[in-house]
C-alpha atoms as one frame of an Amber mdcrd trajectory, in Angstrom:
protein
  13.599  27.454  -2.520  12.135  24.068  -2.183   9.460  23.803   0.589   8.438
  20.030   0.269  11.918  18.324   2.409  10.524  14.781   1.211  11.448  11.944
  -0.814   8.454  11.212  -2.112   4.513  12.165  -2.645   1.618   9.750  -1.868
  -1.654  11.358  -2.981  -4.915  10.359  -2.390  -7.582  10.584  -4.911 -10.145
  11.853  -2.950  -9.237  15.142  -0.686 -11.778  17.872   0.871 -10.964  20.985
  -1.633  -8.438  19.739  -4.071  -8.557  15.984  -5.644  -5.194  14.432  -5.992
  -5.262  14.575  -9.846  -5.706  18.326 -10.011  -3.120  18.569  -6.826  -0.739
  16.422  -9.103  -0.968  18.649 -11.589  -0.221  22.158  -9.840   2.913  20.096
  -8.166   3.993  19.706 -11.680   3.830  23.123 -12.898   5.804  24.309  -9.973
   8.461  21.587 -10.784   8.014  22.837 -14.768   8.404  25.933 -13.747  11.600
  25.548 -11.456   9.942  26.045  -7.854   9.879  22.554  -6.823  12.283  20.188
  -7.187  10.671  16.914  -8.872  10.135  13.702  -6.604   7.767  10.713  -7.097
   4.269  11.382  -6.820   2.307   8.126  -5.880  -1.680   8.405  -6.547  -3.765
   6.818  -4.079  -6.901   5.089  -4.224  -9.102   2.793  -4.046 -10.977   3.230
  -7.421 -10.192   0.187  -9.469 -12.342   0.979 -13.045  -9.306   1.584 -15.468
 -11.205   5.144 -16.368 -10.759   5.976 -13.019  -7.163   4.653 -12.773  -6.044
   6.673 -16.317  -7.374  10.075 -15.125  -5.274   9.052 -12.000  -2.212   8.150
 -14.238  -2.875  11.440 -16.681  -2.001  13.937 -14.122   1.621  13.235 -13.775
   2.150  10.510 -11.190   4.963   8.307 -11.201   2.779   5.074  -9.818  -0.401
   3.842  -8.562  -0.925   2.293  -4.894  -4.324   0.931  -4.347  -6.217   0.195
  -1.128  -6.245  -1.616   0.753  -2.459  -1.125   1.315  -0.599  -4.008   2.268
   3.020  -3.835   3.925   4.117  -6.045   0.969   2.668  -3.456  -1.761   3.950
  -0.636   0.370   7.269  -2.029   0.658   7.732  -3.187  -3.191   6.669   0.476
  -4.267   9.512   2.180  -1.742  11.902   0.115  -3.212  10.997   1.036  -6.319
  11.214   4.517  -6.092  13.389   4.600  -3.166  16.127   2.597  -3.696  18.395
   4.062  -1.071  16.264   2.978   1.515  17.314  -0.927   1.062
């Protein structure tokens, strides 16, 4: 049964034991694998060199937010993958 109740995933890049690419990429084996049901997963970060941004990209998100967040970027990327929320 699916554990995660939300509409969406942000991830930041940078996390204590697990960066958010690898993290991405376990969320989408359990989705591959039928034990998740698939949502958005939005990287975040404040790395800006496009190497940085691809590996980002690579893992499986569905979009990039970079910092510093603004309630104008935050707002144009939930209505983008959030349309009910208009």
């Amino acid at each position: 049964e699916d554990q995660l109740p939300y509409a969406l995933i942000i991830m930041d890049y940078e996390m204590p034991e697990m960066n958010g690419p690898e993290c991405t990429q376990r969320i989408r084996q359990l989705v591959e694998c039928g034990r998740l049901d698939d949502r958005p997963i939005i990287g975040h970060t404040a790395y800006s060199a496009n190497e940085d941004l691809d590996q980002f990209r690579q893992c499986g998100l569905s979009d990039i937010l970079e910092k510093p967040v603004t309630d104008k970027s935050l707002q144009k990327l939930l209505e983008k993958w959030l349309p009910f929320l208009e």
